[in-house]
C-alpha positions in Angstrom: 0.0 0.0 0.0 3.0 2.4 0.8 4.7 2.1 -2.6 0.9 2.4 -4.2 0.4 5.4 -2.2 3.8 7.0 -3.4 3.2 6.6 -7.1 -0.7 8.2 -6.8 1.2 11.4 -5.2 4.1 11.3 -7.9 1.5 10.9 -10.5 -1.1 13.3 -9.0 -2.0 16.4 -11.4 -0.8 19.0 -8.9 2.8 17.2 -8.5 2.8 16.7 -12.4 2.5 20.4 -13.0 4.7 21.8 -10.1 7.8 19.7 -12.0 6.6 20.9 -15.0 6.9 24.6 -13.9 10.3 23.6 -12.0 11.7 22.3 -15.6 10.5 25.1 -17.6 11.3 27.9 -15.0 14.5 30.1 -15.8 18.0 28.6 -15.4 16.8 25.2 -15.3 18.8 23.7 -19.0 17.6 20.1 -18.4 14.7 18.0 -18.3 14.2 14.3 -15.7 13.7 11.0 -17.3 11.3 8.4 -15.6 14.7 7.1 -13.9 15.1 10.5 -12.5 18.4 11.1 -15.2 19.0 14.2 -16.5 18.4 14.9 -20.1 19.9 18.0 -21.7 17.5 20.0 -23.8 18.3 19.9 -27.8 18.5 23.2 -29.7 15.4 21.8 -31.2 13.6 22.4 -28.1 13.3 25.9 -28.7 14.0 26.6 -24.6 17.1 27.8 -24.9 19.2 27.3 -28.1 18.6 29.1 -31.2 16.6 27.7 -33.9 17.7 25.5 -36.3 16.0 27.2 -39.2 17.5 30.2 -38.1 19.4 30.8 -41.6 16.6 30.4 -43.4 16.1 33.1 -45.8 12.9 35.1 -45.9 11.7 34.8 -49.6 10.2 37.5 -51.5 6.2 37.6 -52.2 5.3 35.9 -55.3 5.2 38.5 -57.8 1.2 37.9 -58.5 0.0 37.0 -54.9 2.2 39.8 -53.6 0.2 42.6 -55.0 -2.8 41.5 -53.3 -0.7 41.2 -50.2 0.3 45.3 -50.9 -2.6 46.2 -51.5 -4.3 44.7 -48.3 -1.7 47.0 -46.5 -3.0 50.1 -48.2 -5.4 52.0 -46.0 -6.7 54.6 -49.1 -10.3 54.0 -50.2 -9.3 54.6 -53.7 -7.7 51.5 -53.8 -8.1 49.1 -56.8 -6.7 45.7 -57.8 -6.1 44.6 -61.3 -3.4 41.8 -59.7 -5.1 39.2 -59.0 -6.8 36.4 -61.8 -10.3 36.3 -59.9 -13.5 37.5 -61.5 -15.3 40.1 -59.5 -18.8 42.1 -60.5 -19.8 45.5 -61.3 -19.5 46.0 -57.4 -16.1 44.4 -57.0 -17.5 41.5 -55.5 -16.3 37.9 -55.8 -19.1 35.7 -57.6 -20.3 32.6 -56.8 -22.3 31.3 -60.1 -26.1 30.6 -59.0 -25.7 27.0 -61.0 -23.0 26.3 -58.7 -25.1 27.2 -55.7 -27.7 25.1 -57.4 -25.3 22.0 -57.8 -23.9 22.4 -54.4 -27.8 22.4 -52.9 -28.2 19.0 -54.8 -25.5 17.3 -53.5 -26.4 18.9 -49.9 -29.6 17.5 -50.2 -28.8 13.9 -51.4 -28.6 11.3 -48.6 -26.6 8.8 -50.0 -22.8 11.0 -50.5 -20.6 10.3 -48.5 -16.8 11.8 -47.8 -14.8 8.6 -48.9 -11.6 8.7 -50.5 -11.9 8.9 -54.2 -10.1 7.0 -56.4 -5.9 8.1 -57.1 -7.6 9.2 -60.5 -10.3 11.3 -59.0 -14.3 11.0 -59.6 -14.6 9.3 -62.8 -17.5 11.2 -64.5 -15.7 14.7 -64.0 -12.8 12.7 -65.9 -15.2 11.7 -68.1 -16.8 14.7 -68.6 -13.8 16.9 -68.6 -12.8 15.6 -71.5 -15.7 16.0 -73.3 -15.8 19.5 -72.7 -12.7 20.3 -74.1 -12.0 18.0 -77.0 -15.6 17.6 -77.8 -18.5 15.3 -77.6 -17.5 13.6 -80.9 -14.2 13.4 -80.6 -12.9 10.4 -82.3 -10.3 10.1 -79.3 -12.3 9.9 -76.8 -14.9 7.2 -78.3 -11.4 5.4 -79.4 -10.5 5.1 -76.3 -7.3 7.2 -76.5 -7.7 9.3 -73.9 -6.3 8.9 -70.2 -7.7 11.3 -67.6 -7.5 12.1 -64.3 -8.5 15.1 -61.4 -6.0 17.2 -60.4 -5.5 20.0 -58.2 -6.6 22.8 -60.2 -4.3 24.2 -63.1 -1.4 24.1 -61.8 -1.8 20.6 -60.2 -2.7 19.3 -63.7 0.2 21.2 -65.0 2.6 19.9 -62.0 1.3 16.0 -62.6 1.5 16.2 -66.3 5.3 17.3 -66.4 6.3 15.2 -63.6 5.0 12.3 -66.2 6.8 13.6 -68.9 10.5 13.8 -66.5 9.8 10.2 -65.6 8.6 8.6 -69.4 9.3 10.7 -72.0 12.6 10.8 -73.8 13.1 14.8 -74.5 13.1 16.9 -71.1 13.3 20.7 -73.2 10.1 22.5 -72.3 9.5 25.5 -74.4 7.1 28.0 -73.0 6.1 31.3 -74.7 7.5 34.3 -73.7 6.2 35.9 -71.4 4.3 33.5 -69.8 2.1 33.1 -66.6 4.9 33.0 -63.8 3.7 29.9 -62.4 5.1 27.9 -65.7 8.9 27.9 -65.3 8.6 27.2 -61.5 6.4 24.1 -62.0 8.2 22.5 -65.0 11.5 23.2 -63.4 10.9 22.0 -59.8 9.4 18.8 -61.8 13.0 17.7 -63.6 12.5 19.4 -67.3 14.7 22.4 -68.6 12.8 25.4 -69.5 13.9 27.0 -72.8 11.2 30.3 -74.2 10.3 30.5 -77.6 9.1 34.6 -78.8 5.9 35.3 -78.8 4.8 39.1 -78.0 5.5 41.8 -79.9 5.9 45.1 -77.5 6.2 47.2 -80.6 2.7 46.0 -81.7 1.3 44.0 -78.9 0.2 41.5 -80.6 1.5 38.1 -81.7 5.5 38.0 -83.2 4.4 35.1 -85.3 7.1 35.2 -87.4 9.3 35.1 -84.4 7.7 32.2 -82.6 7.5 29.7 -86.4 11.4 30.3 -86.2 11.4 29.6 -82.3 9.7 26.1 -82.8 11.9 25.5 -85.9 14.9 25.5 -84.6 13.7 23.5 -81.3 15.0 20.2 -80.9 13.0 17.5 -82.5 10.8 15.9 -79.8 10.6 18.6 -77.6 7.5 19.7 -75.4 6.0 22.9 -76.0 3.6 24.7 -74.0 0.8 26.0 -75.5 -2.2 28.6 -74.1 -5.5 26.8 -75.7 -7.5 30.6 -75.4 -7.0 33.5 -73.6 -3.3 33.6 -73.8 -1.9 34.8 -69.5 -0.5 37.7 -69.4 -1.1 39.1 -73.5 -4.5 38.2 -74.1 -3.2 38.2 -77.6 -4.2 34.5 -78.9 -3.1 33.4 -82.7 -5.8 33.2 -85.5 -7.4 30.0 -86.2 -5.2 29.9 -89.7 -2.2 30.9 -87.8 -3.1 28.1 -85.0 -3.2 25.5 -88.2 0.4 26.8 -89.8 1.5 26.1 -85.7 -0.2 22.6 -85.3 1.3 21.7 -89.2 4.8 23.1 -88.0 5.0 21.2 -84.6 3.8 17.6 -85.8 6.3 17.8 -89.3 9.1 18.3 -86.0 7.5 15.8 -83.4 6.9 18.1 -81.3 4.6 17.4 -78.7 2.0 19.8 -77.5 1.1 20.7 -73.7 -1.8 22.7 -73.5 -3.0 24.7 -71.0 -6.6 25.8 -70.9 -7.6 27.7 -67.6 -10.2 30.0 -69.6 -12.5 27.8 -71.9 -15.7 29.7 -72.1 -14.7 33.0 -70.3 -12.4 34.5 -73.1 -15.1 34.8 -76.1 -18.4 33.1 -74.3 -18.3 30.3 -75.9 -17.2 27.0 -74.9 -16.6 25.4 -78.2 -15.1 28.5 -79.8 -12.7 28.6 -77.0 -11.3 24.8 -77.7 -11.1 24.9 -81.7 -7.1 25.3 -81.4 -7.2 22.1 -79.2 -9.4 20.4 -80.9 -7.3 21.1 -84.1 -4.8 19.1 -82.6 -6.7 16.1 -81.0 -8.7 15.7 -84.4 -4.9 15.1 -86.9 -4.6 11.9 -84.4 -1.3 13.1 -82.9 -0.6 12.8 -79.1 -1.0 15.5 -76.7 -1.6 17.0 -73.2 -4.4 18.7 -71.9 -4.7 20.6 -68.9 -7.6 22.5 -67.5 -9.0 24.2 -65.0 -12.3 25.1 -63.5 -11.4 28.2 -61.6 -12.4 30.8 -64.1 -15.2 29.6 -66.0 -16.8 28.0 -63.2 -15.9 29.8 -60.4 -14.3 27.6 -58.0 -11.2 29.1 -57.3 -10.9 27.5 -53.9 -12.0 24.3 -55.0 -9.0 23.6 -57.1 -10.6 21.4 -59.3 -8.7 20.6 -62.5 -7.8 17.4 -64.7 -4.7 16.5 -67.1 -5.8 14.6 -69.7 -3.2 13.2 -72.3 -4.1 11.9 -75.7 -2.7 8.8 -76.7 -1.9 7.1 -80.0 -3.8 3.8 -78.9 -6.4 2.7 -75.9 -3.4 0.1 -75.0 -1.2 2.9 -74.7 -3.7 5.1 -72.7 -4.2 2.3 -70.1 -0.5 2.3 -69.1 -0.2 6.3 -69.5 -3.6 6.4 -67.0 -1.5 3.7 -65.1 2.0 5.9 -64.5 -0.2 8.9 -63.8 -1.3 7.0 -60.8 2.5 6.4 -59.6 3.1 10.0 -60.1 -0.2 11.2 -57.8 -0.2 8.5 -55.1 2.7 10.3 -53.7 1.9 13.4 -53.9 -1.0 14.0 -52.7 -2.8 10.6 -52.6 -6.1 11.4 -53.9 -8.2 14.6 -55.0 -10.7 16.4 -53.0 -14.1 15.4 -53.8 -16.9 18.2 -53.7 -15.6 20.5 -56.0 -15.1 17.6 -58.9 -18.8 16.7 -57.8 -20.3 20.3 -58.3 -18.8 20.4 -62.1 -19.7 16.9 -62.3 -23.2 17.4 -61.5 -23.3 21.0 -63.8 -22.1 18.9 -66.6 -24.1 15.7 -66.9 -26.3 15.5 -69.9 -28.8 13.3 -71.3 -25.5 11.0 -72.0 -26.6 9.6 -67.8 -29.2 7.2 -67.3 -31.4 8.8 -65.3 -35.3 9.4 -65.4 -35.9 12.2 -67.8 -37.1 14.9 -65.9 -34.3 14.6 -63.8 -32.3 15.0 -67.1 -33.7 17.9 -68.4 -33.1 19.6 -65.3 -29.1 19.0 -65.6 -29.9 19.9 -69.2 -31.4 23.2 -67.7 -28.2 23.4 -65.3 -25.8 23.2 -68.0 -27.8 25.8 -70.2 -27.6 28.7 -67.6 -23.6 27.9 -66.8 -23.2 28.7 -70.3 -25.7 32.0 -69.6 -23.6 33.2 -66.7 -20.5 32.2 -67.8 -21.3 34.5 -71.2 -22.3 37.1 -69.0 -19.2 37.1 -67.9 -17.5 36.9 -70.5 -19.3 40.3 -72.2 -18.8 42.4 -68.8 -15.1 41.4 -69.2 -15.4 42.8 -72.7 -17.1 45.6 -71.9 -14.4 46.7 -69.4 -12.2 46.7 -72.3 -14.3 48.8 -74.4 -15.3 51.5 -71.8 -11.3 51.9 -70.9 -10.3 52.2 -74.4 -13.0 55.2 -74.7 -11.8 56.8 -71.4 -8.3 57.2 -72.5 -9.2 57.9 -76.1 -11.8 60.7 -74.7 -8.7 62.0 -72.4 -6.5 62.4 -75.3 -3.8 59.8 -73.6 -0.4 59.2 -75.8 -0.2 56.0 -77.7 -1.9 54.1 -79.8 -4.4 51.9 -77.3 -6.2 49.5 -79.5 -5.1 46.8 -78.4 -6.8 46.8 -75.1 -10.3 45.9 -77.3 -8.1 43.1 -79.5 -6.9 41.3 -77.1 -9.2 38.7 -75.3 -9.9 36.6 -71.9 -8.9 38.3 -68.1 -6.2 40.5 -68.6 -4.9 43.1 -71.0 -0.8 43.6 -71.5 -1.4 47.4 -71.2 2.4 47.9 -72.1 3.0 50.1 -69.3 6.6 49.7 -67.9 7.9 49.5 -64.3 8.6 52.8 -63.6 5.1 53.8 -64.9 3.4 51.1 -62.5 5.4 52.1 -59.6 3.7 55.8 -60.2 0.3 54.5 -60.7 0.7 52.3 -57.3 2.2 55.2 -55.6 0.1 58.3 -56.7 -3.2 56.5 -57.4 -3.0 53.5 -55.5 -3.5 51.1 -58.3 -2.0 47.7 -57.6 -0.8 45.2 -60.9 2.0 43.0 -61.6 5.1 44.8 -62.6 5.2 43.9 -66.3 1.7 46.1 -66.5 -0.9 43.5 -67.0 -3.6 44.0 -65.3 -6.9 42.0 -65.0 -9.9 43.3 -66.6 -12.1 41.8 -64.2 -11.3 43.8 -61.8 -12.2 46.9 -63.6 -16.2 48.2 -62.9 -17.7 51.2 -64.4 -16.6 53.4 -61.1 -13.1 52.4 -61.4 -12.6 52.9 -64.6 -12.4 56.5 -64.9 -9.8 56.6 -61.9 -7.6 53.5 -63.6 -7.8 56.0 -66.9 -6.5 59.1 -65.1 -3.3 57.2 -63.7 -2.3 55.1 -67.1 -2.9 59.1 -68.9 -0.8 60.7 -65.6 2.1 58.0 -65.7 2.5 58.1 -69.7 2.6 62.0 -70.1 4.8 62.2 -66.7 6.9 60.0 -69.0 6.8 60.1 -72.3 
């Protein structure tokens, strides 16, 4: 009973803390094992030594996210950012599309989901569907069989997946991306194993597309080699090839081998219209080539913080796209296991059509969902347009240097104004405008109040130096 009674008082709470308090008290630089021994406290403690991440380096804000992180810090009320790639409406608010809210209600409302795991591939009819959208419903790839699929995390995750595939299995590792590019590019391909080389394709004199430049680019790469392409709504330009100059490209790359990687994060929300928005893909899928696809949901639906996405790559065989769908899986499984579920569900649900079996009024109501995505997301698209058109006519009606037609030719979220740093630095400083250094800016953020005030600073920072 004695040597009972001891070990209730040494393990009593009040005894407990009091030692606690004695080892973490000033002075004290050890800690008691259950023998009683004395155990001298690592540097990884954090009681006493310094830290052992001490000479870690504090990194600079990413160059897009940053300027959101600026202007947060910026207490004026005539703030405005044109950073960030995110929608907003006429009264700068984010929008979340009705049929999303409608999709999310059904799946709210339907007792049998669950939260399981989904497959390393992700929900197969978003894969399915996914696919569809973007190569088309009568793609001869997709009812051959050729096409492997599977849910990624957003753009970038597609992106990330696809060229972590290509660094393992595919025998060229040169990248070519178009330059400039969304910053995001290099950094992805790089960190996955495959050398990044640019190929021109912005002309600052013109600000357009240096075709020219970029058929000589591709003409000189290496025979094999990847090259990225921007399906529609090319980030940062907005200036996107004609359908005959897409052709001349697609004829150029497949009499080289090289092999495409598409990126398409605004399908719909450049011109309005899904279809329209995929022909340069589709141009490619159709010759029977191979290919990669990645896309993104963020934009045209909405779901930014979903991160819904898919990499689909086009095979020359069904045999082969069985063991491609296969290695994808090796490549996911360790990196992040699985997708999320609900935000594959909500574009799975939005995208069903009369190809489900269901009962038919329940099909003409996803019919009816489907219908008004395509309403809001050409809504959209025309408010993004008309941003353009209204700040064209406020710098023309101000008399503002330069020639500024380009703002209504280019296409999608942003606009290359061709405003340089210094010019940027004034607008952020004297007018409290906030963009990316290179002076795109997205037209999403623009609304018919701001527009006037963004006008002013781009006709103050050119005349202050011109």
């Amino acid at each position: 009973m004695g040597i009972e009674n001891a070990r209730d008082q040494s393990s009593s709470p009040g005894r407990r803390l009091a030692t606690l308090a004695r080892h973490l008290s000033v002075g004290d630089t050890s800690l008691i094992s259950s023998r009683g021994e004395a155990i001298d406290t690592a540097p990884t403690a954090g009681f006493h030594g310094g830290s052992v991440f001490a000479n870690v380096a504090q990194a600079p804000e990413d160059p897009i996210l940053g300027v959101t992180v600026a202007y947060n810090k910026d207490p004026s009320p005539m703030k405005v950012n044109l950073g960030v790639g995110a929608y907003r409406t006429e009264e700068g608010k984010p929008l979340v599309l009705n049929v999303v809210k409608k999709a999310e209600k059904m799946l709210l409302n339907n007792p049998s989901r669950v939260k399981e795991y989904l497959p390393i591939t992700g929900l197969a009819d978003f894969n399915k569907l996914s696919a569809k959208l973007i190569f088309g419903a009568d793609s001869r790839a997709i009812q051959e069989n050729r096409v492997a699929t599977v849910q990624c995390l957003s753009g970038t995750g597609s992106l990330r997946v696809g060229a972590e595939f290509l660094a393992r299995h595919y025998n060229e590792r040169a990248i070519f991306i178009p330059q400039p590019t969304w910053g995001n590019h290099p950094k992805v391909f790089t960190l996955a194993g495959l050398s990044v080389k640019t190929y021109r394709y912005y002309d600052p004199k013109t600000r357009g597309l240096n075709f020219q430049g970029l058929l000589e680019d591709l003409n000189m790469a290496p025979s094999g080699a990847i090259v990225l392409l921007h399906a529609c709504a090319h980030n940062p330009t907005g200036v996107d090839p004609t359908l005959d100059q897409w052709e001349q490209i697609r004829r150029l790359m497949r009499s080289k081998s090289l092999l495409p990687f598409f990126d398409s994060a605004y399908q719909g929300f450049a011109s309005g219209n899904l279809d329209a928005d995929a022909q340069s893909v589709r141009m490619f899928v159709a010759d029977g080539g191979e290919c990669l696809m990645a896309q993104s949901y963020a934009k045209n639906m909405g779901l930014y913080g979903e991160r819904v996405g898919a990499l689909s790559i086009v095979c020359e065989s069904a045999d082969v796209a069985v063991k491609v769908e296969s290695q994808l899986k090796l490549v996911i499984r360790p990196m992040y296991s699985n997708p999320p579920i609900h935000g594959a569900s909500i574009v799975a649900t939005i995208l069903k059509d009369s190809s489900v079996d269901k009962a038919y009024v329940f099909l003409c109501f996803l019919r009816e969902m489907y219908h008004e995505w395509t309403i809001e997301l050409k809504a959209m698209a025309n408010r993004i347009i008309s941003m353009r058109q209204q700040l064209f006519n406020a710098l023309s009606a101000r008399g503002t240097p330069g020639d500024w037609s380009h703002i209504i030719k280019q296409i999608g979220m942003f606009t290359f104004t061709g405003l340089n740093k210094e010019q940027v630095s004034f607008m952020t400083r004297e007018y409290h405008i906030y963009m990316t250094s290179d002076g795109r800016i997205s037209m999403a953020g623009l609304n018919t109040k701001t527009i006037p005030h963004l006008a002013d600073a781009i006709h103050a920072a050119v005349n202050r130096t011109k």
